[in-house]
Backbone as numpy.savetxt, mean C-alpha at the origin, in Angstrom:
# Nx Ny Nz CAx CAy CAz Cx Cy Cz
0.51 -18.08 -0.52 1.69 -17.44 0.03 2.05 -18.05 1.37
1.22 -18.45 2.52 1.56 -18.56 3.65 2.04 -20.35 3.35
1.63 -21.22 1.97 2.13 -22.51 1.94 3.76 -22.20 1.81
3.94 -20.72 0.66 5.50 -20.62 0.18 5.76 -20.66 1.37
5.79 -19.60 2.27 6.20 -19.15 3.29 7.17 -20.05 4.52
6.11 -21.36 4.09 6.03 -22.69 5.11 6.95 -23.43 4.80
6.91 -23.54 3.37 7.41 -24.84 2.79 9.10 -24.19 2.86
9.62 -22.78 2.47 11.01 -22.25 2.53 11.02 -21.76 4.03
10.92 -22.27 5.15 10.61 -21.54 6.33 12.01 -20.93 6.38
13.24 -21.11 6.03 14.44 -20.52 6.47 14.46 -19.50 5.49
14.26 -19.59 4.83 14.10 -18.28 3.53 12.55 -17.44 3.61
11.89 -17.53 5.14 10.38 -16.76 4.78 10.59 -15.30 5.22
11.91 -14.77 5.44 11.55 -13.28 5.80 11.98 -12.65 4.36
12.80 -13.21 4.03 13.36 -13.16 3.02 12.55 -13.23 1.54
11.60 -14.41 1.56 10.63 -14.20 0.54 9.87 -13.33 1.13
9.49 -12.91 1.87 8.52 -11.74 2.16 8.57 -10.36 1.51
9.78 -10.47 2.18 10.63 -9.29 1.90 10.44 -8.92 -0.04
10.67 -10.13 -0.45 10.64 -9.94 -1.95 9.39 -9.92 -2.29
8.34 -10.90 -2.39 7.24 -10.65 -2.37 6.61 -9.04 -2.09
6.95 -8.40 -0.93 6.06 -7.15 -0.46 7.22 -6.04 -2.04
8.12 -6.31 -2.09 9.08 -5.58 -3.45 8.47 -5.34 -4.21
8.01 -6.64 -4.85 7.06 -6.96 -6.09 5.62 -6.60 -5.98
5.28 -6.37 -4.99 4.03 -5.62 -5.03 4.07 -3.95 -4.84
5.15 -3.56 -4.14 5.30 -2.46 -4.43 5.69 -1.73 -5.53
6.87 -2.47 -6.37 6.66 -2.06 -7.81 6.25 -2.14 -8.66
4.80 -3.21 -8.82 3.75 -2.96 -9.25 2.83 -2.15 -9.04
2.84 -1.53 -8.43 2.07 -0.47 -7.75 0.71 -0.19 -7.72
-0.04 -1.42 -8.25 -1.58 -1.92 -8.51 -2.41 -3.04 -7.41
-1.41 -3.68 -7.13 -1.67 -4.89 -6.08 -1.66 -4.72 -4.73
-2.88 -5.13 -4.05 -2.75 -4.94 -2.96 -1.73 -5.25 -1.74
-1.64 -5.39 -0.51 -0.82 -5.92 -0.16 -1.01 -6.40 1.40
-2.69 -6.70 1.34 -3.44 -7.10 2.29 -3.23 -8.71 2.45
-2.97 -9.28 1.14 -3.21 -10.81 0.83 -1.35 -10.72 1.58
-0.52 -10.51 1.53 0.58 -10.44 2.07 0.91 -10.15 3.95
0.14 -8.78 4.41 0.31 -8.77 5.28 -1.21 -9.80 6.03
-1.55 -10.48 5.57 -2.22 -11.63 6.12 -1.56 -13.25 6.34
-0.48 -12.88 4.92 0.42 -14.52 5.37 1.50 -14.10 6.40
1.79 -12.76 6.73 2.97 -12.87 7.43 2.42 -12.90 8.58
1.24 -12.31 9.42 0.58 -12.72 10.32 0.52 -13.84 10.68
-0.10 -14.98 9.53 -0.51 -16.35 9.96 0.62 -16.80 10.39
1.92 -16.53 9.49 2.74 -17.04 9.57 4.16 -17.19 10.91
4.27 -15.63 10.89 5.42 -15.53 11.70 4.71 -15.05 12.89
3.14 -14.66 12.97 2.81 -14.14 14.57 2.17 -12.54 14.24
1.17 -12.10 15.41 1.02 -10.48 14.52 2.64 -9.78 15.25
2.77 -9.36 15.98 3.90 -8.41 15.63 5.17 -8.82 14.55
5.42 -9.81 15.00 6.54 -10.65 14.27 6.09 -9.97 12.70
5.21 -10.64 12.07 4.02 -10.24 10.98 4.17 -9.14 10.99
3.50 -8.07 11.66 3.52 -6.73 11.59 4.68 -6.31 10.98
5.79 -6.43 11.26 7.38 -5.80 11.31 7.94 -6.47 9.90
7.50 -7.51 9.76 8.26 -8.18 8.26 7.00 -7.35 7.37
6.08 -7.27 7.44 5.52 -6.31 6.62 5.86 -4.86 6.38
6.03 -4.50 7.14 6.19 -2.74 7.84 7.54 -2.82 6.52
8.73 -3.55 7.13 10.17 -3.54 6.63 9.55 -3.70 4.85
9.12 -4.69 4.76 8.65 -5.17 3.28 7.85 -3.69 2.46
6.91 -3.60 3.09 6.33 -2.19 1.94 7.58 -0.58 2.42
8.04 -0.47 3.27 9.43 0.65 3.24 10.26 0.27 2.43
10.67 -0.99 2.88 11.72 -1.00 1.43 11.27 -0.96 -0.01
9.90 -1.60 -0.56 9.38 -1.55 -1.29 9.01 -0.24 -1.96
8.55 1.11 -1.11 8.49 1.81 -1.86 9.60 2.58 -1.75
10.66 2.82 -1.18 12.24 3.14 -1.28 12.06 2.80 -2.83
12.23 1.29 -3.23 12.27 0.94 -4.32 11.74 1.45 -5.45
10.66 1.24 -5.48 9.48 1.57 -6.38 9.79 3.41 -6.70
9.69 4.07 -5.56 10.70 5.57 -5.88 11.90 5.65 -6.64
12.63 4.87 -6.49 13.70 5.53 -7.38 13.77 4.64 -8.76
12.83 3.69 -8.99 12.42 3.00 -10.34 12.00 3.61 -11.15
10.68 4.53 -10.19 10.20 5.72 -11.16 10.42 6.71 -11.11
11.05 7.31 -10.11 11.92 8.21 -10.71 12.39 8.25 -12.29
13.66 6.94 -12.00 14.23 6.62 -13.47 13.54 6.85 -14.76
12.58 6.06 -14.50 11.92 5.65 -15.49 10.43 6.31 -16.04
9.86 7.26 -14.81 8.41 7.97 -15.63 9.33 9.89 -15.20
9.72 10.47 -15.17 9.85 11.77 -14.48 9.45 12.35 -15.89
9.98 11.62 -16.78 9.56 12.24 -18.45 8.09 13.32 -18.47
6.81 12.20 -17.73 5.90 12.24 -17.88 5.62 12.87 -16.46
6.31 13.88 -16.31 5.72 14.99 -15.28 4.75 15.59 -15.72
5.00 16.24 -17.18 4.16 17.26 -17.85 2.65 16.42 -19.03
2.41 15.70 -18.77 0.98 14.86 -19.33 -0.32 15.56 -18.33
-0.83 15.32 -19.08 -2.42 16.33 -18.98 -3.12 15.51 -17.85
-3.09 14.47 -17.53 -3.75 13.68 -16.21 -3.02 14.21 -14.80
-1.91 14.65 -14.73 -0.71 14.78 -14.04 -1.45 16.76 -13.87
-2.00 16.87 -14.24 -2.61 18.35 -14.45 -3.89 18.16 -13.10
-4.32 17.19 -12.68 -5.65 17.18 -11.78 -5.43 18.05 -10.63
-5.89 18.58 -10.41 -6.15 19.53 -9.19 -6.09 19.04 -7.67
-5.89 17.68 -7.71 -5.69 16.77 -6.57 -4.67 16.18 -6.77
-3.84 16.49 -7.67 -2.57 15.33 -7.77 -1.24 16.75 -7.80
-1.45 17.92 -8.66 -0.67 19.10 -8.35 0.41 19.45 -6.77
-0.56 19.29 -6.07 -0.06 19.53 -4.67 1.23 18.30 -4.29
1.02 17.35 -4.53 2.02 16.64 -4.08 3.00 16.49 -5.57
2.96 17.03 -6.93 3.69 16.35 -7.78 4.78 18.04 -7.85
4.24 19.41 -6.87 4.98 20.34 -6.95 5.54 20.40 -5.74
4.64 19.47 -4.92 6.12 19.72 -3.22 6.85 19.48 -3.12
8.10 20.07 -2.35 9.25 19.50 -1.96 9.45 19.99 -0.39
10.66 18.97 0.06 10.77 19.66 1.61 9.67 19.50 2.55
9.58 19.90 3.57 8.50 19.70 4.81 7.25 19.58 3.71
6.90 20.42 3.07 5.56 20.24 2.39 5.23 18.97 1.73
6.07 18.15 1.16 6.12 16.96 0.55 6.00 16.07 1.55
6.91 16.46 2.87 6.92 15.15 3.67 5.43 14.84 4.48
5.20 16.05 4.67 3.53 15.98 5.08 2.66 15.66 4.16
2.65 15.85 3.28 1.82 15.58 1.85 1.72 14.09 2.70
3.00 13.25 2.18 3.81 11.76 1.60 3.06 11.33 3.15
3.29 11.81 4.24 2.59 11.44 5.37 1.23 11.07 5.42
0.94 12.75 5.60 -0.69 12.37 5.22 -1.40 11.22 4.33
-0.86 11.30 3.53 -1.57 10.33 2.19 -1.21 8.65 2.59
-0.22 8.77 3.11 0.02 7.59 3.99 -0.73 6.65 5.04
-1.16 7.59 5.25 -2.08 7.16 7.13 -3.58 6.74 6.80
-3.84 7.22 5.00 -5.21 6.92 4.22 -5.06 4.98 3.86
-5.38 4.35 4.81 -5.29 2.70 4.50 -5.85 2.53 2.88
-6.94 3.30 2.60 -7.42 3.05 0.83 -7.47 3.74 -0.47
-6.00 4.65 0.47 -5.25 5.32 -0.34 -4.52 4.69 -1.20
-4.60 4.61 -2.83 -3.06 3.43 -3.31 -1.96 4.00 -3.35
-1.06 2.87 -2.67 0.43 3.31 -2.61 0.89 3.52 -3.25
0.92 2.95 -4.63 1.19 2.87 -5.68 1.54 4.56 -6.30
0.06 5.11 -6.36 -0.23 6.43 -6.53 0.71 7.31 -6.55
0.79 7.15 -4.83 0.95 8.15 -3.99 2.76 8.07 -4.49
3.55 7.11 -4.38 4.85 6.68 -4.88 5.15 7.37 -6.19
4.30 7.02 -7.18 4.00 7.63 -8.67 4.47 9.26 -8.40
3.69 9.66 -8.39 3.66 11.06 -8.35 4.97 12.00 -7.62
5.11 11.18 -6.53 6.00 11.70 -5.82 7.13 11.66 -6.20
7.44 10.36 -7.11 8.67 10.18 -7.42 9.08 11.14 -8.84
7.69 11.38 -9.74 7.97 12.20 -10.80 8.38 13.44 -10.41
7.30 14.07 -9.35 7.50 15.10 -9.17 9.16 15.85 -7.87
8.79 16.89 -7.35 10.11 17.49 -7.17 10.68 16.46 -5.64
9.87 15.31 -5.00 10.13 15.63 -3.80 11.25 14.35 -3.41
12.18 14.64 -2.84 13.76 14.02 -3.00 13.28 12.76 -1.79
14.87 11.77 -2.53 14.37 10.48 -2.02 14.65 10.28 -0.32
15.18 10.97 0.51 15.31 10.86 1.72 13.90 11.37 2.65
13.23 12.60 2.12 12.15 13.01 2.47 10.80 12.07 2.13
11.15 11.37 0.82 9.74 10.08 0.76 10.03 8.87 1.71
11.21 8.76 1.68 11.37 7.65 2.25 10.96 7.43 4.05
11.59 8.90 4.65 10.98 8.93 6.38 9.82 9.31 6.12
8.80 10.07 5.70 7.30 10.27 5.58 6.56 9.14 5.00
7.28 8.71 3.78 6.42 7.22 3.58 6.30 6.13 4.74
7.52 5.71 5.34 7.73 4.69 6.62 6.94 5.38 7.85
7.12 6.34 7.95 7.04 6.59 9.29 4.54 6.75 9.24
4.17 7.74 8.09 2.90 6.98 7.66 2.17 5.74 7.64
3.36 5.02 7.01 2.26 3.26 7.07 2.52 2.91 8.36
3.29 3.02 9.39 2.88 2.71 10.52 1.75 2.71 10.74
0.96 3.51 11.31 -0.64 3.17 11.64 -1.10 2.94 10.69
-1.01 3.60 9.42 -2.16 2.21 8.50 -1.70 0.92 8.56
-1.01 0.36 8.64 -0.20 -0.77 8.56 -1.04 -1.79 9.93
-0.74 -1.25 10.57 -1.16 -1.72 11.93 -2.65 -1.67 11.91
-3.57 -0.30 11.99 -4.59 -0.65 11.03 -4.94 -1.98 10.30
-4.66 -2.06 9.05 -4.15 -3.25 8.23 -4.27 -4.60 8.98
-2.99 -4.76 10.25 -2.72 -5.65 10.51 -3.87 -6.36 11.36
-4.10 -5.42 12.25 -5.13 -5.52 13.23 -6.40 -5.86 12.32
-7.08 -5.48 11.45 -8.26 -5.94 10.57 -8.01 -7.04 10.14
-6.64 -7.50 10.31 -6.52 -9.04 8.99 -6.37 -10.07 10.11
-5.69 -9.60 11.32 -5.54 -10.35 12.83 -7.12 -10.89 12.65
-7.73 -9.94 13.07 -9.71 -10.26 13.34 -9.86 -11.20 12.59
-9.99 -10.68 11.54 -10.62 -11.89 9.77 -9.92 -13.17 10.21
-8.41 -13.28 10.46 -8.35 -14.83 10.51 -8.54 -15.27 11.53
-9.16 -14.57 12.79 -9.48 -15.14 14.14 -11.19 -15.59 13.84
-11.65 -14.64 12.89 -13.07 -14.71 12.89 -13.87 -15.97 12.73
-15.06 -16.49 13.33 -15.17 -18.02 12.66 -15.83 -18.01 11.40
-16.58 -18.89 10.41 -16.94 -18.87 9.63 -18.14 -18.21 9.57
-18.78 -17.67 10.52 -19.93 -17.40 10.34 -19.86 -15.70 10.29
-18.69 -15.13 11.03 -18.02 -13.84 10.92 -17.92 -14.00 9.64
-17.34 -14.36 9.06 -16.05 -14.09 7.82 -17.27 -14.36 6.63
-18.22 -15.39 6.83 -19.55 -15.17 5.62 -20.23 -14.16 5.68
-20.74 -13.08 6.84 -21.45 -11.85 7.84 -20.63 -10.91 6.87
-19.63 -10.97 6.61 -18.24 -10.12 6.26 -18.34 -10.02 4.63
-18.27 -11.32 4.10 -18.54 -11.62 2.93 -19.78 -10.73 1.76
-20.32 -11.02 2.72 -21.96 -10.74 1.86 -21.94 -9.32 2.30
-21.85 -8.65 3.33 -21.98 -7.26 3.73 -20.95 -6.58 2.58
-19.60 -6.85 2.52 -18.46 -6.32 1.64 -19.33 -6.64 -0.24
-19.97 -7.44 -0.38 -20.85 -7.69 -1.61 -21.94 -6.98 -1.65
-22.66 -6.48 -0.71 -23.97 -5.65 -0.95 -23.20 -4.14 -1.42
-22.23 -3.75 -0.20 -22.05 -2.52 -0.43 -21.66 -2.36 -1.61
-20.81 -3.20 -2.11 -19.70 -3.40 -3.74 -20.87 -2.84 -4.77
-22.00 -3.88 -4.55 -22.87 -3.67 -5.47 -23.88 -1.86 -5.95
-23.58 -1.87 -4.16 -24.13 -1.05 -4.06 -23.60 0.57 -5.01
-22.39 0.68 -4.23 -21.53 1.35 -5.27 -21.21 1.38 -6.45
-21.32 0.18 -7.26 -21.17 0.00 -8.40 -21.87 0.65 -9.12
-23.77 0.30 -8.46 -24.92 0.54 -9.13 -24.76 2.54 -9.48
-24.15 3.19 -7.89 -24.06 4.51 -7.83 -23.41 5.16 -9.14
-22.19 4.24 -9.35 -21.27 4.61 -10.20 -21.97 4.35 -11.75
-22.55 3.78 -12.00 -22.98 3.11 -13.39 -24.51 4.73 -13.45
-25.25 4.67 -12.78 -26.00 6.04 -12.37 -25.70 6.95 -12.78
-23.99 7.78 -12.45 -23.81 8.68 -12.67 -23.10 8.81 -13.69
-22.52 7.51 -14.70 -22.27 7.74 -16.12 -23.13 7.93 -17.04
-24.44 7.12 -16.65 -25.64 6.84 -17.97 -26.15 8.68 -18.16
């Protein structure tokens, strides 16, 4: 991304911009590998702000896609969890705090959180200032962790490597435990 970025430099806010779209309406993909090229690329605040703009508009987007397109599937039996209820019946201040809160969770998926909201009752002006105004500090969060990593030298970023691999494993092993 940060070669695209380079190689269209007059078109890089612009692919950004589309890029962070497409990951928001996929709603599976992270969007760490993104706000790391716009860093390298345009600077951290500079970076910061073409990101920030990129996942707001993105899930603006991604909201009223699914809206369109899943509200059908309000009433499906997964959509029934006892942790997903609360935000797929709010509307109004209660939604916007929900949409907030869940926001400010950096390993929270956006995706999710967009999903639900958009099926359920809570209208697109209220996701839209609680969603933006949320990823601010995760975002920054975000930015600031990905600032480090590419300042880090190699011996950080291998320290980083293998630690992020023990725990992985570690969890995995937890998780595989409590199916058998």
């Amino acid at each position: 991304m940060i070669d695209v970025l380079h190689t269209y430099s007059e078109a890089a806010y612009l692919l950004s911009l589309l890029a962070n779209l497409a990951v928001s309406v996929l709603g599976v993909v992270p969007s760490a590998f993104l706000t790391a090229a716009n860093l390298a690329v345009f600077g951290f605040w500079p970076g910061f702000w073409i990101s920030f703009a990129g996942e707001a508009l993105g899930a603006v987007v991604s909201f009223i896609l699914y809206r369109k397109g899943f509200r059908r599937l309000r009433e499906t039996t997964w959509l029934s969890h006892p942790n997903v209820k609360p935000l797929l019946h709010a509307s109004g201040k209660e939604a916007f705090w929900l949409v907030f809160s869940l926001r400010l969770l950096p390993l929270m998926p956006s995706g999710a959180v967009t999903f639900v909201a958009a099926i359920g009752r809570t209208s697109l002006p209220v996701f839209a200032a609680a969603s933006s105004l949320g990823k601010l500090p995760a975002l920054w969060m975000e930015a600031y962790a990905v600032h480090q990593l590419l300042r880090a030298t190699w011996q950080g970023k291998l320290i980083l490597a293998v630690l992020s691999a023990v725990i992985f494993l570690f969890v995995w092993r937890k998780i595989r435990r409590k199916a058998e």
